[in-house]
C-alpha positions in Angstrom: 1.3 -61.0 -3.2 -1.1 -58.6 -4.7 1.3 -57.8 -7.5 2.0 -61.1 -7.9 -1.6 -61.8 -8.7 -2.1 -59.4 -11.0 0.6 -60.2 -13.5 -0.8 -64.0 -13.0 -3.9 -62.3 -14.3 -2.3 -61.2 -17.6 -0.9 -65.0 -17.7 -4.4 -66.1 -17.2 -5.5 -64.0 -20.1 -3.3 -65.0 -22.5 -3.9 -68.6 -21.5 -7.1 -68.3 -22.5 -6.2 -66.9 -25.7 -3.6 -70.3 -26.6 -7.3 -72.1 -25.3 -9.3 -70.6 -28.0 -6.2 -71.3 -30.7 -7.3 -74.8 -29.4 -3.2 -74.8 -27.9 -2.5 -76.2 -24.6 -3.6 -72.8 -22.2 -0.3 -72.1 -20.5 0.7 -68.3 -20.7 3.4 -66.4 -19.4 4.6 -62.7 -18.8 8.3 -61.3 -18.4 8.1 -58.4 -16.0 10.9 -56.0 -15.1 10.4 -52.9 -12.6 6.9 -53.7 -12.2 6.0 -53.2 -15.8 5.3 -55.9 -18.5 7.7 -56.2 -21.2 6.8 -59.4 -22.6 4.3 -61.8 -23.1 3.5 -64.8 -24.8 1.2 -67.9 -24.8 1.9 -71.7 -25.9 1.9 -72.0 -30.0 3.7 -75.2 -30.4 0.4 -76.4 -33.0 0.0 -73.1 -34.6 3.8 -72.4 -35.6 5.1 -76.9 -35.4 7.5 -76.0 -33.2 8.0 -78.1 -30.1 9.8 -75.2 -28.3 7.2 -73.0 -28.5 6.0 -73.1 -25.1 4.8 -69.9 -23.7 8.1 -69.8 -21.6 10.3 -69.9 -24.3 8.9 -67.1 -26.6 8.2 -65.0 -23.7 11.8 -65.5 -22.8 12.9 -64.4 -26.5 10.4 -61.6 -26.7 12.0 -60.1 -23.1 15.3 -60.3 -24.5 14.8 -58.3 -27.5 13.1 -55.9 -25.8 15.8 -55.1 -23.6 18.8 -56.0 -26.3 20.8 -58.7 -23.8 20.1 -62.4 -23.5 20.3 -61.9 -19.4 17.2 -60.9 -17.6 18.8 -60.5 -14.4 16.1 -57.7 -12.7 13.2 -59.8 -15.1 10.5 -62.0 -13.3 8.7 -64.5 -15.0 5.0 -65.6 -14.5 3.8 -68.6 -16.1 0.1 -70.3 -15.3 2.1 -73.6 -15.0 4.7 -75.2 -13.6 8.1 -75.0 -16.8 8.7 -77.7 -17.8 12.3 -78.9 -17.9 13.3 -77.5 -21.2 11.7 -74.5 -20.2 13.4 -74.6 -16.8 16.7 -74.6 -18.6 16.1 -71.8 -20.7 14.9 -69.8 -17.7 18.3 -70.6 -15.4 20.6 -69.5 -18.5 18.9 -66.3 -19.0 19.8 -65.9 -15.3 15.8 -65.3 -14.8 15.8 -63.3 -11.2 12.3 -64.7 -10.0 10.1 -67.7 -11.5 6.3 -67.3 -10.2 3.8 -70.2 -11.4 0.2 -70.9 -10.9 -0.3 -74.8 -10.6 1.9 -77.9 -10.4 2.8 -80.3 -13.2 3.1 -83.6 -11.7 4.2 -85.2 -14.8 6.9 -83.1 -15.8 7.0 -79.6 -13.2 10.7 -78.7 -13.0 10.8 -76.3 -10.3 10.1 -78.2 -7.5 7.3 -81.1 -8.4 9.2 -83.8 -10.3 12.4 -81.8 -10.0 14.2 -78.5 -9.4 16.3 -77.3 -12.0 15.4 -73.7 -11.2 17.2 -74.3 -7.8 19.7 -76.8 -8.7 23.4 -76.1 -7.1 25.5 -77.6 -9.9 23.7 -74.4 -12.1 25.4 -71.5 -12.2 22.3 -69.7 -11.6 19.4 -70.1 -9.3 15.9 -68.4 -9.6 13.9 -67.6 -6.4 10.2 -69.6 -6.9 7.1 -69.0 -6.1 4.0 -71.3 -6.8 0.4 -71.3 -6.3 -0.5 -67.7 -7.4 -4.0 -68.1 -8.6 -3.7 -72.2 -8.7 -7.2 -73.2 -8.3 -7.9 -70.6 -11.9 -4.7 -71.6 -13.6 -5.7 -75.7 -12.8 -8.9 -75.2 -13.7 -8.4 -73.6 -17.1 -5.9 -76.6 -18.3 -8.0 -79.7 -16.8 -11.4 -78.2 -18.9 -9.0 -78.2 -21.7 -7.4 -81.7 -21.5 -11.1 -83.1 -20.1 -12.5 -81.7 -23.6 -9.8 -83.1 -25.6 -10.2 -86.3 -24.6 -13.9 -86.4 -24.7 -13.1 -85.0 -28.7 -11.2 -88.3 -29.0 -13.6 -90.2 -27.0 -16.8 -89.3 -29.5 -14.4 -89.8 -32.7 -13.9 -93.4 -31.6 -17.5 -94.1 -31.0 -18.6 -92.7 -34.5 
């Protein structure tokens, strides 16, 4: 668990830094032997791309590092739950582990609103782990939405 936490720490980090790009604060890191060899935070504003979740480009960074689309001995650690397009890409890069920090209850697909990370028509399925560092990856994106809306709140009222 302690190693768990500690790559959840880099997520944390680079959530912060999609925060201060004023993107949603979701980052992830692709880890393979214990070592980082990918990270990447959401930049779906910053590039107008939907797919540019933090999963997604991490996902694409790990696989050029290592020159094959699989990441079979790869672990991925995201401060939120994936979403399901996320989820997806995750089971075809035959992802070995997915480890998140807090729920989605909107849209979590790996194990919330559904499990595509587990699912057995799949021809691959990821081992999961949630709840490292929940109660800092939570807090992180409901001071983020909680300012947004206050933003839209005080542009109504002008």
């Amino acid at each position: 668990m302690e190693l768990d936490e500690t790559f959840m720490h880099e997520a944390l980090r680079l959530a912060a830094k999609a925060r201060a790009a004023d993107e949603a604060p979701v980052g992830a890191v692709v880890v393979r032997e214990e070592k980082i060899i990918s990270r990447a935070y959401n930049q779906v504003e910053l590039l107008k791309d939907a797919t540019a979740h933090a999963e997604m480009l991490a996902l694409t960074a790990a696989e050029a590092a290592l020159g094959d689309w699989r990441l079979t001995d790869c672990d991925l650690y995201v401060t939120k739950e994936p979403c399901p397009m996320c989820a997806g890409a995750i089971v075809h890069t035959r992802i070995r582990r997915v480890i998140f920090g807090c729920s989605d209850i909107r849209a979590g697909a790996a194990g919330t609103v559904m499990n595509l990370l587990q699912h057995k028509a799949l021809n691959h399925r990821c081992q999961v782990t949630s709840g490292v560092l929940q109660a800092e990856c939570a807090a992180l994106l409901q001071d983020f939405f909680q300012k947004k809306r206050g933003d839209r709140n005080q542009i109504g009222n002008s």
